[in-house]
C-alpha positions as CSV (number, residue, x, y, z in Angstrom):
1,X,97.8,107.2,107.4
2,X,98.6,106.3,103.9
3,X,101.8,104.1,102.8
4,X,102.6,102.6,99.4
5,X,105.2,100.2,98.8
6,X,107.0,99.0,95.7
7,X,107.5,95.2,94.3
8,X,111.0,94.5,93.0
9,X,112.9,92.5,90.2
10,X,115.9,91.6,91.1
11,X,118.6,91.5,88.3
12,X,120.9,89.2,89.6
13,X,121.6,87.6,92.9
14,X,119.0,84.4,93.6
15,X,119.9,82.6,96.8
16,X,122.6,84.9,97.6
17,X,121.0,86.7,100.5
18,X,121.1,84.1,103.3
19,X,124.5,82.9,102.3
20,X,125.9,86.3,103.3
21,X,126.4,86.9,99.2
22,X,125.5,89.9,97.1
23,X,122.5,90.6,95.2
24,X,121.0,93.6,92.7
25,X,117.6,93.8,92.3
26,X,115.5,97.2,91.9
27,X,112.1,98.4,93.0
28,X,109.6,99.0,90.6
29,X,106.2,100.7,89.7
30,X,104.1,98.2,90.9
31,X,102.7,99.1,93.8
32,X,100.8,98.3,96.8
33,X,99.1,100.7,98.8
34,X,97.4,100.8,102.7
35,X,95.3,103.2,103.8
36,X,94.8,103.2,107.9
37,X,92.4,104.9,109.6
38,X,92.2,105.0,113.5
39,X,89.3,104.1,115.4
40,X,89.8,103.8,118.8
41,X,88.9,100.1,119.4
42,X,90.8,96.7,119.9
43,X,90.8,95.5,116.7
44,X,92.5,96.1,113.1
45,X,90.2,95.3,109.9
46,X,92.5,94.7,107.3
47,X,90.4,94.7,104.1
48,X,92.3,93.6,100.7
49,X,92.0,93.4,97.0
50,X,92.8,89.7,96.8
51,X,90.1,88.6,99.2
52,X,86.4,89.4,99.6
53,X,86.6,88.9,103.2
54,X,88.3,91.0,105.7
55,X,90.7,90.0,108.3
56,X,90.1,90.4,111.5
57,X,93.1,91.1,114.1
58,X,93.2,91.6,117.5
59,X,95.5,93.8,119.6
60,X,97.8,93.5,122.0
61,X,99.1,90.2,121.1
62,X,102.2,88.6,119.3
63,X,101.9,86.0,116.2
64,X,102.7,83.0,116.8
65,X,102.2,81.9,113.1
66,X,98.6,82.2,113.3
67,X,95.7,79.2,112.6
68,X,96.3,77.9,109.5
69,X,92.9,77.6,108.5
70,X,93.1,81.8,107.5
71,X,94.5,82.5,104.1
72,X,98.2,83.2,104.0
73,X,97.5,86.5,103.5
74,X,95.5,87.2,106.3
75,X,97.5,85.5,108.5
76,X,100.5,87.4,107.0
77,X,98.9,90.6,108.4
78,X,97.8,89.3,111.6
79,X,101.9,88.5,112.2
80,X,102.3,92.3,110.7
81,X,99.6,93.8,113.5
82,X,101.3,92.1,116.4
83,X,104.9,93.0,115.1
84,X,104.2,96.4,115.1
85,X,101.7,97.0,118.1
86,X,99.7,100.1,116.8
87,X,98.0,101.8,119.6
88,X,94.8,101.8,118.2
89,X,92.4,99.8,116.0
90,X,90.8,100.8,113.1
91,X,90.8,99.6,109.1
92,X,93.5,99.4,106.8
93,X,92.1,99.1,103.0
94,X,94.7,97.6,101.0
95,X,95.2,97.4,97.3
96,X,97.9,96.3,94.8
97,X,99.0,96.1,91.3
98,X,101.6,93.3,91.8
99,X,101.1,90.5,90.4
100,X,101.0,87.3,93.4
101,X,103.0,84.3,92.9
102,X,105.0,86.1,90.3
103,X,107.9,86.1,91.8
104,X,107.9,90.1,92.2
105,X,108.0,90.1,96.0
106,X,104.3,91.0,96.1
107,X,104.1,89.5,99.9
108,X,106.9,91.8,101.1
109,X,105.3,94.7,99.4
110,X,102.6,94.1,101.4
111,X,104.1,93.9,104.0
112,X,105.4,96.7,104.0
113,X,102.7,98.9,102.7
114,X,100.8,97.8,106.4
115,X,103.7,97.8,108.8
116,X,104.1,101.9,107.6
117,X,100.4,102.9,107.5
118,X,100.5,101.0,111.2
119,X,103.1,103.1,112.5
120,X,105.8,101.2,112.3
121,X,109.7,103.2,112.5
122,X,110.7,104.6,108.5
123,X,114.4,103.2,109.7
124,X,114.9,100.7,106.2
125,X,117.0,98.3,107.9
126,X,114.6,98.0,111.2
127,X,111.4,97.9,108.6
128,X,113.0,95.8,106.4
129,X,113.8,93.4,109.3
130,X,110.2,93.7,111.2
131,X,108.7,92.5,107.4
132,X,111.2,89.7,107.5
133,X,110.2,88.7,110.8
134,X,106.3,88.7,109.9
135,X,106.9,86.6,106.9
136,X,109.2,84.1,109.2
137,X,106.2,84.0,111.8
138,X,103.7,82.3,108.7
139,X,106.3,79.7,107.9
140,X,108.5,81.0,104.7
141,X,112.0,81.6,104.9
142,X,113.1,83.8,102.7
143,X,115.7,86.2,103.2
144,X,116.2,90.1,103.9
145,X,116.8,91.3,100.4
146,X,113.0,91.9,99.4
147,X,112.1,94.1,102.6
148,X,116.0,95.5,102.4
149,X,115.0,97.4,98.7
150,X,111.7,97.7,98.7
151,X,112.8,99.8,102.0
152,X,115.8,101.6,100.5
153,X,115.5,101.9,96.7
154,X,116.1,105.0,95.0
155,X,114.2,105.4,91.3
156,X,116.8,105.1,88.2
157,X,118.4,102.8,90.3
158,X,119.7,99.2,91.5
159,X,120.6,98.7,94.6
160,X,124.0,96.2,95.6
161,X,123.6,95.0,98.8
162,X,126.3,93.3,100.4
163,X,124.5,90.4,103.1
164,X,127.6,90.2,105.0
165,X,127.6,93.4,106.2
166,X,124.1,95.2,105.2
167,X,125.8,98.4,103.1
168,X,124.0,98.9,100.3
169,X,125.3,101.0,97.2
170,X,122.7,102.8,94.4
171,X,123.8,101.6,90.9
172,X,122.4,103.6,88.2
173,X,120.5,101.7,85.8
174,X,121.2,103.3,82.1
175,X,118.0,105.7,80.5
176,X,118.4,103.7,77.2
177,X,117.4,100.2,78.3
178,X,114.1,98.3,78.8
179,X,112.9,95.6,81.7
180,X,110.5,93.4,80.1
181,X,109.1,90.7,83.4
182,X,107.2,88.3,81.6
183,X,105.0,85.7,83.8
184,X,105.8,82.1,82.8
185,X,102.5,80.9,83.4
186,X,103.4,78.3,86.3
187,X,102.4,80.0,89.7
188,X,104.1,79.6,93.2
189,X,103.9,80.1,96.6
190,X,106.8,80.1,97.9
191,X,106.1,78.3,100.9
192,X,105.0,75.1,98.7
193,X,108.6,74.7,96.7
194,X,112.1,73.5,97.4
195,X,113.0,77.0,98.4
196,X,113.6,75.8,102.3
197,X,115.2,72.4,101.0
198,X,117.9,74.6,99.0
199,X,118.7,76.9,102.0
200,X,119.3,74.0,104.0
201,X,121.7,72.5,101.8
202,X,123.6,75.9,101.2
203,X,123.6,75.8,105.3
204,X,125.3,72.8,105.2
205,X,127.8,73.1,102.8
206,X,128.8,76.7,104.4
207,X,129.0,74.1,107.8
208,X,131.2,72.3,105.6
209,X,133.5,75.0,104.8
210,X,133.3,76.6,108.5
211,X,132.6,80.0,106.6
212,X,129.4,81.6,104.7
213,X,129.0,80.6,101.1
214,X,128.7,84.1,100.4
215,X,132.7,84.6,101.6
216,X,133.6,81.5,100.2
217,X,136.3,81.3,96.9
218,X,135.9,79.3,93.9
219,X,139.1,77.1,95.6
220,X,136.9,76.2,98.4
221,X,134.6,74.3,96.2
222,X,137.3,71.9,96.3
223,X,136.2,70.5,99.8
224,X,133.1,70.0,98.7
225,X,131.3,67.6,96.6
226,X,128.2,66.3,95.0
227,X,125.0,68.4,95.6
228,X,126.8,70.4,98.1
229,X,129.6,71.5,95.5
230,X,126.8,72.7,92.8
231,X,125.0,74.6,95.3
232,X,128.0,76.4,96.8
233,X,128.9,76.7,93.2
234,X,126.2,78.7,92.2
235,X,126.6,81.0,95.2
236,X,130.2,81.7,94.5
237,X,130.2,82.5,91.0
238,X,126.8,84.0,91.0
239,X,128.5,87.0,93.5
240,X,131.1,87.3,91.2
241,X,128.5,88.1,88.9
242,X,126.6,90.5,90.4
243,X,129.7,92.8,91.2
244,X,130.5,92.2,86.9
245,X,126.9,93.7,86.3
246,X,127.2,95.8,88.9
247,X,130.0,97.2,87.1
248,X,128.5,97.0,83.6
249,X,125.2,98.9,84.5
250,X,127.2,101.7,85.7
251,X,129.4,101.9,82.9
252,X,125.7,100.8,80.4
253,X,127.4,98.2,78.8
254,X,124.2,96.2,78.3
255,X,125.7,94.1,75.9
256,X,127.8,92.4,79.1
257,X,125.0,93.1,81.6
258,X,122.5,90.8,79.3
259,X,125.6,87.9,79.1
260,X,125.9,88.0,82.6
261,X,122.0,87.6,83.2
262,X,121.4,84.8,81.1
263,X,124.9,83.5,82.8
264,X,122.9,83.4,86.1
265,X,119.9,81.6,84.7
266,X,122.3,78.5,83.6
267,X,123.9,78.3,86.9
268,X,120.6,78.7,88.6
269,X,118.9,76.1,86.5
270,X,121.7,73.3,86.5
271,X,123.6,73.8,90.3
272,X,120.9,74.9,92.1
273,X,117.8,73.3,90.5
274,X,115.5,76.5,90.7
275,X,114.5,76.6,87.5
276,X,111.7,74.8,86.0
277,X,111.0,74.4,82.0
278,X,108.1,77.0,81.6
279,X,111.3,79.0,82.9
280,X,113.6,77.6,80.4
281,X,111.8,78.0,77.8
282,X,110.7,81.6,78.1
283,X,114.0,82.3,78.8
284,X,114.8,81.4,75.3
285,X,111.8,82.9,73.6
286,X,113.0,85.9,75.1
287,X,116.9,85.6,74.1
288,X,115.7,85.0,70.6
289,X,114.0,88.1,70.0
290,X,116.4,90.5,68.2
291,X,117.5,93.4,70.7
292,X,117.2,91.0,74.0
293,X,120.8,91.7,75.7
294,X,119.8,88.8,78.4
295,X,117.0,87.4,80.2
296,X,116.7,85.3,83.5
297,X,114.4,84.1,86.1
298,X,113.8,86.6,88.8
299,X,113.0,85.4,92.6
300,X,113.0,82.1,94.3
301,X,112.3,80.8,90.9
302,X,110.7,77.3,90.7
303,X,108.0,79.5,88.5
304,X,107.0,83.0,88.7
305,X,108.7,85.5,86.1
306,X,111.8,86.0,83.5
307,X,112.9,89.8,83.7
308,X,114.5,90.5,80.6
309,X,117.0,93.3,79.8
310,X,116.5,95.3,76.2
311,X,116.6,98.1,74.4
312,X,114.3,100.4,74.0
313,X,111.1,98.9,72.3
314,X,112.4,95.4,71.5
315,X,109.7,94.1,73.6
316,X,105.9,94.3,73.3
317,X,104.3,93.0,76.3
318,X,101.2,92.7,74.3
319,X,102.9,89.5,73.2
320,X,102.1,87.5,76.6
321,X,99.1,89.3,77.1
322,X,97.9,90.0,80.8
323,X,101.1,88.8,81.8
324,X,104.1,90.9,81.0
325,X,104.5,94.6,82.1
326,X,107.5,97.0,80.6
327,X,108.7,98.0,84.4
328,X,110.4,101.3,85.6
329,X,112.5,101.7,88.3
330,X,110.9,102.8,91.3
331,X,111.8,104.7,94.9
332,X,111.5,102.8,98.5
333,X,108.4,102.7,100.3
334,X,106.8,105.8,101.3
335,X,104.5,106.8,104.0
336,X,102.2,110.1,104.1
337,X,99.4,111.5,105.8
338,X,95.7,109.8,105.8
339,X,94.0,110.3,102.4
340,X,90.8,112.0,104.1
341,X,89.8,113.1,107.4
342,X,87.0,110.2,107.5
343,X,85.8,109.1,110.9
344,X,85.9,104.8,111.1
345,X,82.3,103.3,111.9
346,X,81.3,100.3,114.0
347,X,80.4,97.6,111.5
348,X,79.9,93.7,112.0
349,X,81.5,91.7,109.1
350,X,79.0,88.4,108.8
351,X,82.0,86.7,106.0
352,X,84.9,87.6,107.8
353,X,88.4,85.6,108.7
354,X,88.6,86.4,112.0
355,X,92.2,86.2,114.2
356,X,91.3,84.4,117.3
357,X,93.3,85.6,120.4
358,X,94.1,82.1,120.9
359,X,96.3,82.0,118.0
360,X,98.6,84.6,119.9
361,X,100.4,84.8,123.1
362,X,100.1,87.9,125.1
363,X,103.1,90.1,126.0
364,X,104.5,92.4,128.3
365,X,104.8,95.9,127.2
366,X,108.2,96.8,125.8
367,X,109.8,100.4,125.6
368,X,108.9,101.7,122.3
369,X,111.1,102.4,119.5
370,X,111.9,105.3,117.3
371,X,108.6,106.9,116.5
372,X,107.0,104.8,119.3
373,X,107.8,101.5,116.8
374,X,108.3,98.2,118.9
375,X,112.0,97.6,118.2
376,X,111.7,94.8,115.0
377,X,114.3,92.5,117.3
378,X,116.9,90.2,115.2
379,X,116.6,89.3,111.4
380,X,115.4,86.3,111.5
381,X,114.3,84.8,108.0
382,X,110.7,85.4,106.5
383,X,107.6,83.8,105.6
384,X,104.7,83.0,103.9
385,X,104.6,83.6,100.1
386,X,100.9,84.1,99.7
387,X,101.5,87.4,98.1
388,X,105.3,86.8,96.6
């Protein structure tokens, strides 16, 4: 079984997910692929570009956040194999043109790309929510929007998603216009950053208010103050601006689309605190460069990548070279049938990072899902940002 997932910029909407806010991000032609092939044993070998070592899962188990001692990745996809509960073993070969620690949801896109070749139900919202969960199970808590399009997108598009309720809308992203992602040159794992420090103060503020941040009104700021006030602010007006280039997209006035980019960037820089000055200042490299419309930070910031919206040809990624990529819009994951009609083979793997069962807890069968998928369960947060 073959599966290929996207990675995603998101346009606007940082930090807006949790808070039951809006966001507009869009799947693009990076990729990561996985292909699966069943062999009958107990075991998944999941084999992948960033690692020389395979990992080493067993069956019939559920993560439990695995030993830390195993790479984040390979402890990513143990909490993937026991989430989805293929019926067989057998070895997954993994590869990806994503970029890690950029910032372009490389984890989630890999993610993805092994819960499908698995078996795991096409439905978006159940994958997207099964990814989440395998993220939350290594210890990051990130939210549903990077499983949500990477799920869902549809190429020459954006996607608005509305956290409060989970509708999503396709915005169509005009022919005549450039995004430029250019690496800031400061890495991050997600995991390692303020990221869980700012959701728990946006949690406490929306405590504050007795109502999510994302349904809160610039009046309600008024009850708030200090640290809680800038974050809430941030949330607030930063919705406000994702409907305003929602709007402007569709209508391709990038001219307003690139103000209201570089509009986000301030707000996420001085009331949340997610921006750091590799970030700033590429951000203004960028803005200076004549046919730039606007340029921002894309992802949990705190380093990573600027995506930067142009026209046509303004931008040379051979500028930052090795780290900028001219990025399309892309479709939602996809999964087809195996590449090749290979039988596995028996092999013993000497350098190996090997899932002991004692990292998981055995479970009782439960019914199967659509497709015979395990139901994904709730949507609890994600995890681990070894690929993101």
């Amino acid at each position: 079984m073959r599966a290929q997932s996207p990675g995603r910029v998101n346009l606007i909407g940082d930090h807006t997910d949790y808070c039951g806010g809006l966001a507009l991000p869009v799947a693009v032609d990076l990729r990561t692929e996985a292909d699966f092939e069943p062999d009958g044993s107990e075991r998944i070998v999941v084999r992948s570009t960033i690692d020389s070592r395979p990992a080493i899962v067993p069956l019939g188990a559920t993560a439990q956040g695995g030993p830390g001692s195993l790479p984040g990745w390979a402890r990513l996809a143990a909490a993937v194999v026991a989430l989805v509960r293929p019926a067989s073993g057998g070895t997954c070969e993994v590869r990806s043109t994503v970029p890690v620690g950029a910032g372009l949801s490389s984890s989630a896109a890999f993610t993805m790309a092994l819960a499908l070749a698995l078996g795991a139900s096409a439905d978006p919202l159940g994958l997207a929510s099964l990814c989440q969960q395998a993220e939350d199970a290594v210890g990051s808590p990130v939210g549903l929007m990077d499983p949500l399009v990477i799920a869902a997108a549809r190429a020459g598009h954006a996607l608005l998603i509305d956290f409060n309720t989970l509708q999503v809308e396709h915005v169509p992203i005009p022919a005549d216009v450039d995004l430029v992602v250019v690496h800031s040159g400061k890495a991050r794992r997600l995991a390692d950053t303020p990221y869980a420090e700012r959701r728990a103060e946006c949690a406490a503020a929306a405590s504050r208010l007795g109502m999510p941040l994302g349904m809160a009104g610039e009046e309600d700021l008024r009850a708030l103050s200090g640290t809680a006030r800038a974050r809430a602010r941030h949330v607030v007006t930063e919705c406000r601006r994702v409907r305003s280039l929602a709007t402007a997209l569709a209508a391709a006035d990038c001219v307003t689309a690139g103000r209201l980019m570089t509009e986000s960037q301030q707000s996420l820089a001085g009331d949340f605190g997610a921006s750091t000055p590799e970030l700033d200042a590429l951000v203004a490299e960028l803005l200076a460069q004549p046919g730039v419309f606007g340029a921002r930070m894309t992802g949990g910031g705190f380093g990573g990548c600027v995506v930067a919206l142009a026209a046509p040809g303004a931008l040379d990624p051979g500028q930052w070279p090795g780290r900028a990529w001219l990025v399309r819009s892309a479709g939602g994951a996809t999964r087809t049938s195996a590449a090749d009609g290979s039988s596995g083979e028996d092999v013993s793997f000497p350098d190996a990072l090997v899932v002991p069962d004692a990292a998981f807890a055995p479970v009782a069968p439960q019914p199967p899902g659509e497709d015979g998928a395990t139901p994904a369960g709730g949507t609890t947060p994600d995890a681990a940002d070894s690929h993101t």
